[in-house]
N, C-alpha and C positions, 0 to 999 in steps of 0.2 A: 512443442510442449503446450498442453491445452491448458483452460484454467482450471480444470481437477484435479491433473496432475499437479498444477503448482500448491494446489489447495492441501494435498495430503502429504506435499513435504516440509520440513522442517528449516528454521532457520539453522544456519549456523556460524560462529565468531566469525570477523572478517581479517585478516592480517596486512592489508595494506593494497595498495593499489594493483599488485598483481591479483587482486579479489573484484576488480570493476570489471564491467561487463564492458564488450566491444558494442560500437552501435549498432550490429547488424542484430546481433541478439537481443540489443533495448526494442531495437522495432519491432521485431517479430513478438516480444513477451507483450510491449505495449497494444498489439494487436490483439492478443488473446486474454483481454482484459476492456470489458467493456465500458465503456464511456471515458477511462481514465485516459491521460494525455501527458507526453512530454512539461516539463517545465523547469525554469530557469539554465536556460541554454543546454536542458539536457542534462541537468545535474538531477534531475529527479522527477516523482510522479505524480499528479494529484486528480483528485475527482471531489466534487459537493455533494453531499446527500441532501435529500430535501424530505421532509418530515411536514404530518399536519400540524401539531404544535410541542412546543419544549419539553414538555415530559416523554413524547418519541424520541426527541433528539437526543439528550440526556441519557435514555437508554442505549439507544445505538451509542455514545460517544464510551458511556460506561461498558457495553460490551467488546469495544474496540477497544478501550484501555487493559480489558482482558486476555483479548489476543496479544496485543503487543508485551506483556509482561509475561506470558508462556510461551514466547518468541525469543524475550528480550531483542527486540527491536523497534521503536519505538517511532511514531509518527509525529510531526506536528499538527495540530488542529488548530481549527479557525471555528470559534463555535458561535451562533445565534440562534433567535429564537427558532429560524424554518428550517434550520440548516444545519450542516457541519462538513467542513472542507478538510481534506486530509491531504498531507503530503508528507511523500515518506522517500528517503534519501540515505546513502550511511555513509556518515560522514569519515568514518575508519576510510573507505576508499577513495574521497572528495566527490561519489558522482552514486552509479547505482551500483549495487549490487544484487545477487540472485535475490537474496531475502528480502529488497523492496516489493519485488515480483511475488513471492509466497508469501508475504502479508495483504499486497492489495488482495489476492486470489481467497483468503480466507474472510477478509470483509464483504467477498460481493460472495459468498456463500451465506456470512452472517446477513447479509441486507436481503439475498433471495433472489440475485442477480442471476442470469444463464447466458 
């Protein structure tokens, strides 16, 4: 699965842990997803965006709040003036599922990522 592919599919409800993804397929999707990286023992995903100043970040954070609400799937963020850090997990399954993989894929399409 590249990251286009994950980019043009949709999230969908999760129903519980038969909805978590095995590691061999965290690896491979976290492969095809640049810059982002495992985190917290694997329960989830995150990347920083770095911005010239807060009114880009601000934008990016607001376009990101975009995608996650026509997702309905929902990131934490970590926001300052250069930055914004995202990490995205479902917690329906305690770890990852597909849809943390089709949300990063649809940010690093908003950010301009390849």
């Amino acid at each position: 699965m590249t990251l286009d592919d994950l980019a043009r599919s949709r999230c969908h409800p999760c129903k519980g842990k038969q909805d978590a993804m095995n590691d061999e397929d965290i690896q491979r999707l976290v492969g095809a997803l640049p810059g982002w990286q495992l985190a917290s023992a694997g329960q989830g995903i995150e990347k920083e965006f770095r911005f010239d100043d807060f009114h880009r970040t601000m934008a990016f954070v607001n376009a990101v709040a975009w995608i996650a609400h026509s997702e309905d799937h929902h990131p934490d963020m970590k926001v300052s003036y250069p930055s914004c850090k995202l990490y995205f997990a479902t917690h329906d399954v305690g770890g990852l599922s597909r849809n943390d993989f089709i949300c990063a894929a649809k940010v690093e399409r908003l950010f301009g990522c390849d």
